[in-house]
C-alpha positions in Angstrom: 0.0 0.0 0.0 1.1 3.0 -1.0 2.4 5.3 2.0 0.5 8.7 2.3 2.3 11.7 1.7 2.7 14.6 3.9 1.7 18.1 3.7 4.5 19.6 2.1 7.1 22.0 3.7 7.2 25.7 3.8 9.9 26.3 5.9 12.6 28.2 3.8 11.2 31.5 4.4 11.5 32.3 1.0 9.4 31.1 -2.2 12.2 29.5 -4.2 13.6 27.8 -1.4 10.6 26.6 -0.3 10.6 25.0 -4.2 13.5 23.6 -3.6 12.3 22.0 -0.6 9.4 20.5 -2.8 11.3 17.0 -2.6 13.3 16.0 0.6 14.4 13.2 2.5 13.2 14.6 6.3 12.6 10.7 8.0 14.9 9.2 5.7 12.7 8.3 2.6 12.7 10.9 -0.6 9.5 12.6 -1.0 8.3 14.6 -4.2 5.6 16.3 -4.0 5.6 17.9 -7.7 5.1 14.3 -9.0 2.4 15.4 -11.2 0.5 18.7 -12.9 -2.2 18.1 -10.2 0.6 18.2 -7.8 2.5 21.4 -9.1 -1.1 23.2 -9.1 -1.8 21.8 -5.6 1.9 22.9 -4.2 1.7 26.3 -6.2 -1.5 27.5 -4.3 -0.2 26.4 -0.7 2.6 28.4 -1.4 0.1 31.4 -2.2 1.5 31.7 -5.7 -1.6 30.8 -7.8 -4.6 33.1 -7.5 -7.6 31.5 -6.2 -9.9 29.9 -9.0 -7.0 30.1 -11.1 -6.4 26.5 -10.5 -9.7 25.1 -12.0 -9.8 27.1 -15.1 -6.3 25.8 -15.8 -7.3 22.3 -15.4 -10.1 23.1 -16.9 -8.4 24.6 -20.3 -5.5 22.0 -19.8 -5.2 18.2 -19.7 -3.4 16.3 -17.3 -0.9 15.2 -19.8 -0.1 19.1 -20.6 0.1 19.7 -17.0 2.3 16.5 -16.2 4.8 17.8 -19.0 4.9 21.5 -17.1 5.5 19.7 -13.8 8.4 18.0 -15.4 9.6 21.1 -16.6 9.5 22.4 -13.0 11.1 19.6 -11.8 14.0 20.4 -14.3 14.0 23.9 -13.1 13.9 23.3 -9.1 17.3 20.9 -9.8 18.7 23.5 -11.8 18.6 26.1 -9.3 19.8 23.8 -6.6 22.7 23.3 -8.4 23.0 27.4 -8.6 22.2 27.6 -4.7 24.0 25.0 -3.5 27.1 26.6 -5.3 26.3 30.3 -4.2 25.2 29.6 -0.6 26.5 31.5 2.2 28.2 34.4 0.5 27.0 37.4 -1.3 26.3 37.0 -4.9 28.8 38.5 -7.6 28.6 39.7 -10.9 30.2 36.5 -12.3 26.8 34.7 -11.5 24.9 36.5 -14.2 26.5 34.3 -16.3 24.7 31.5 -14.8 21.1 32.7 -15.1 20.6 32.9 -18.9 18.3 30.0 -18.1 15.7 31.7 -16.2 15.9 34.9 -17.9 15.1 32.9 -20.7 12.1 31.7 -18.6 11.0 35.2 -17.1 11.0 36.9 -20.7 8.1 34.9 -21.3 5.6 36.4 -18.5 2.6 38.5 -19.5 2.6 40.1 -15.9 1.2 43.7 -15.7 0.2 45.9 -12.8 -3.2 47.5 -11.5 -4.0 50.0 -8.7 -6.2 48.9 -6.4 -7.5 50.9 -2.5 -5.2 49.8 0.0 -6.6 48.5 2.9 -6.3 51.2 5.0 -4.9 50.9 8.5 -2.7 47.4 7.2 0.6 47.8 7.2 2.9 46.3 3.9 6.6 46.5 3.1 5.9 49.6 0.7 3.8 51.3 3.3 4.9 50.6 6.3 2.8 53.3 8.1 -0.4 52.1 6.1 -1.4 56.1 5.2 -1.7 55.5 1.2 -4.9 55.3 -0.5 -4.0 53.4 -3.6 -1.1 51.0 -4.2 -0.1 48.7 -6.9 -1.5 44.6 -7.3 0.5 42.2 -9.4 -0.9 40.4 -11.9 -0.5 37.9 -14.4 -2.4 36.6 -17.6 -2.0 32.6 -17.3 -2.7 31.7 -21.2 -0.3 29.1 -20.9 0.2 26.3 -18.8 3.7 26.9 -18.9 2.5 30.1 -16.9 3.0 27.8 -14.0 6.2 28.1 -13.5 6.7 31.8 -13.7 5.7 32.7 -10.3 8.5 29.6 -9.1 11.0 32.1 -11.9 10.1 35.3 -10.2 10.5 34.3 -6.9 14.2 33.0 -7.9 14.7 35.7 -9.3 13.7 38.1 -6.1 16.3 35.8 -4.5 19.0 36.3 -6.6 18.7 40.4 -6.8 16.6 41.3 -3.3 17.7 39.1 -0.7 21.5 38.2 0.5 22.5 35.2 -0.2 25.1 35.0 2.4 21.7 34.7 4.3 21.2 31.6 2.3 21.2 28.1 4.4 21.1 24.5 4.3 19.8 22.6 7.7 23.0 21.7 9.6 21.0 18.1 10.3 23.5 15.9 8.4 20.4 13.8 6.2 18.4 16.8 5.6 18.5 18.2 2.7 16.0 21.4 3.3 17.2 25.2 3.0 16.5 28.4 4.0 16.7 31.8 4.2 18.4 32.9 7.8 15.7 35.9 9.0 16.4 35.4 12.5 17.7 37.8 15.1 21.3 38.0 14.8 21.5 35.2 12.0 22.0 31.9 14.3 19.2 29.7 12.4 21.1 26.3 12.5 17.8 23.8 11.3 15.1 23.5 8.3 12.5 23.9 12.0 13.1 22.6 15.5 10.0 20.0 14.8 11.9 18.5 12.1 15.4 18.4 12.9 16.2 20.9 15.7 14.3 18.6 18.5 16.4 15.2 17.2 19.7 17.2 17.0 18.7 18.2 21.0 17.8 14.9 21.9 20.9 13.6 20.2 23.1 16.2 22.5 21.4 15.0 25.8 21.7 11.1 24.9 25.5 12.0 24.1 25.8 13.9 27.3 24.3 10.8 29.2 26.6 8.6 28.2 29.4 11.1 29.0 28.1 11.0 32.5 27.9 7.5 32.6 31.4 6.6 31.4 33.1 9.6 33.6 31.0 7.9 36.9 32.1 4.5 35.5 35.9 5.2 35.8 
């Protein structure tokens, strides 16, 4: 019988992390959860990136064998961009690494995105508007003619990554099997794990069974 899947993880604190986070290996088995179209659509709106209703129309206006062939196109994407973080991590990007991204400029020159001004909510504070005094602000959008649409929100958010946030900040979990990253937000930069339910709690109870048996052989001499 076929093992059920977990929920998948949103830990990385940043969309394309959290992408690359759509497989792992957290209890010792690999788990992908962009094994299908249905899956890609199902990951893309937990991770807030797919408007709502979007989804049905584009099942709707795709079959599953069109959205199976975007998911492996995602899954070609997420490994490429591992291979990019994995050599960039921990230090600040350079201009040498523009060299590297032809790829998914290739990708982002294909987005019909456009821009509308909408009321702000008044009173709610945003990263533009941190006081929340401004009557109108700016909403993204994004015309989804194409399945292949799919993956530019995945492109953007790498791409946010690359040229907004620092990528010294960039992290994999220090647990030696896991194999999720991050982006280090915390107060003075000292995130060591993917989350303490996942790996922080065994690396603590690791320590304390180590520091038994220290006690135990130091009483036994």
């Amino acid at each position: 019988m076929t093992e059920a899947r977990p929920a998948p993880f949103f830990v990385g604190d940043d969309l394309a992390l959290d992408f690359l986070n759509s497989v792992a290996v957290p209890w010792g088995r690999k788990i992908e959860w962009l094994v299908s179209g249905d899956d890609l659509v199902a990951w893309l709106e937990q991770a807030h990136a797919l408007p709502a209703g979007m989804s049905a129309q584009l099942r709707a206006r795709a079959g599953s064998r069109t959205l199976d062939a975007v998911a492996s196109e995602a899954r070609e994407l997420r490994e490429w961009f591992r291979t990019f973080v994995g050599r960039h991590a921990g230090r600040p990007l350079g201009r040498a690494a523009l060299r590297e991204l032809g790829p998914l400029n290739q990708l982002l020159e294909q987005d019909q995105a456009y821009r509308q001004i909408e009321a702000a909510r008044l009173g709610v504070d945003d990263a533009d508007d941190p006081g929340g005094h401004r009557a109108l602000r700016w909403r993204s959008e994004r015309r989804w003619q194409s399945p292949r649409a799919l993956l530019l929100p995945i492109a953007e958010a790498m791409g946010d990554l690359v040229c907004e946030r620092d990528f010294s900040l960039v992290r994999k979990c220090e647990a030696p099997a896991c194999t999720l990253w991050f982006l280090d937000v915390s107060k003075g930069h000292a995130r060591r794990w993917c989350s303490m339910a996942v790996c922080g709690n065994r690396a603590k109870a690791a320590a304390h069974r180590a520091r038994a048996r220290r006690h135990r052989d130091d009483r036994a001499r």
